[in-house]
C-alpha positions in Angstrom: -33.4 17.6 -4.1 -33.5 14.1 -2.6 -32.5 12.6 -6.5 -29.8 14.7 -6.7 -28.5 13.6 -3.1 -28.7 10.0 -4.5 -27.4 10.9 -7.6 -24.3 12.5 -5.9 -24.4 9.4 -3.2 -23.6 7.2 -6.1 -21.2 9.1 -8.1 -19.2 9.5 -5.0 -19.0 5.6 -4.2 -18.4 4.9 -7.6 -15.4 7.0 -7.9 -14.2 5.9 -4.3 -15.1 2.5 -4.7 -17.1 2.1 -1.2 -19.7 -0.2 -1.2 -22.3 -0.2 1.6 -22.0 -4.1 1.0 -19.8 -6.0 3.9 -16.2 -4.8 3.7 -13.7 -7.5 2.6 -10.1 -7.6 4.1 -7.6 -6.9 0.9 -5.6 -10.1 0.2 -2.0 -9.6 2.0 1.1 -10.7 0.2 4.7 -10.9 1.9 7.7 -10.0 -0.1 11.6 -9.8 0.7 13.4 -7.0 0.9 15.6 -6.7 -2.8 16.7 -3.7 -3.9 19.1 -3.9 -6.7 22.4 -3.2 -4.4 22.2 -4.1 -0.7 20.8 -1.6 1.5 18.1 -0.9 2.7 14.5 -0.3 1.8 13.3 3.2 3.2 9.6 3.1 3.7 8.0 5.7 3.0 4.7 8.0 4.8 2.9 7.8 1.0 3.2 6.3 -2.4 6.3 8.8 -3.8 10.0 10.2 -3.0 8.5 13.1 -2.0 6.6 12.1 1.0 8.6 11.4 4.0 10.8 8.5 5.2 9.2 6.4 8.5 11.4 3.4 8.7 13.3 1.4 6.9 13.6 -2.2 6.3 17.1 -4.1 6.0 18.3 -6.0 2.7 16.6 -9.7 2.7 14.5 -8.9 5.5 10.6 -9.6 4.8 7.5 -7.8 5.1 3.5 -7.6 4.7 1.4 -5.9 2.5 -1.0 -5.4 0.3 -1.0 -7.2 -3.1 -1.8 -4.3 -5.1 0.3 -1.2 -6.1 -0.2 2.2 -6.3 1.7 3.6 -9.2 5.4 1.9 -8.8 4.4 1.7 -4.9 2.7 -1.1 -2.5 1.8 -0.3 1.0 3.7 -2.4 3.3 3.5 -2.8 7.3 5.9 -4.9 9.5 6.5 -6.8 12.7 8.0 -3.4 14.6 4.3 -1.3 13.6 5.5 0.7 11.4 3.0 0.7 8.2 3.7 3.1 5.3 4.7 2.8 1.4 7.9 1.2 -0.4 9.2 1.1 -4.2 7.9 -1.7 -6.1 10.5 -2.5 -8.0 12.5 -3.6 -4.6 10.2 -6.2 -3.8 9.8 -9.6 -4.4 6.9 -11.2 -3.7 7.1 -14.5 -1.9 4.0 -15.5 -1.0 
């Protein structure tokens, strides 16, 4: 029983990617605000259309977050608290 707890320990932070080694904070990119028209940048609760809007984020203005995507989204947070999950596409990275 105890090598199958192991076993399934292992599996579980291979497919999560944990490590029980010391955490490491994800590098943080900024990027403007540039959506193909001008308007402005809902920001969304998850990475897809179908998961609900939380704020939004004005044409040119800039934001945090994280320099890698999920899918076509990035997780982004801002100045005002809000934290949640914009299109891709509509960002530029700037640093």
């Amino acid at each position: 029983m105890r090598g199958r707890i192991c076993f399934t320990g292992a599996i579980l932070l291979a497919v999560t990617g944990l490590s029980a080694g010391p955490a490491q904070a994800a590098p943080t990119c900024v990027y403007v605000v540039d959506p193909p028209y001008p308007a402005d940048l809902w920001v969304r609760s998850g990475p897809g259309t179908q998961y609900e809007q939380v704020d939004d984020v004005a044409f040119g203005a800039t934001v945090e977050g994280t320099c890698r995507t999920s899918g076509d989204w990035t997780a982004v947070w801002g100045s005002n608290g809000f934290h949640g999950w914009a299109y891709s596409a509509y960002l530029d990275e700037i640093g």
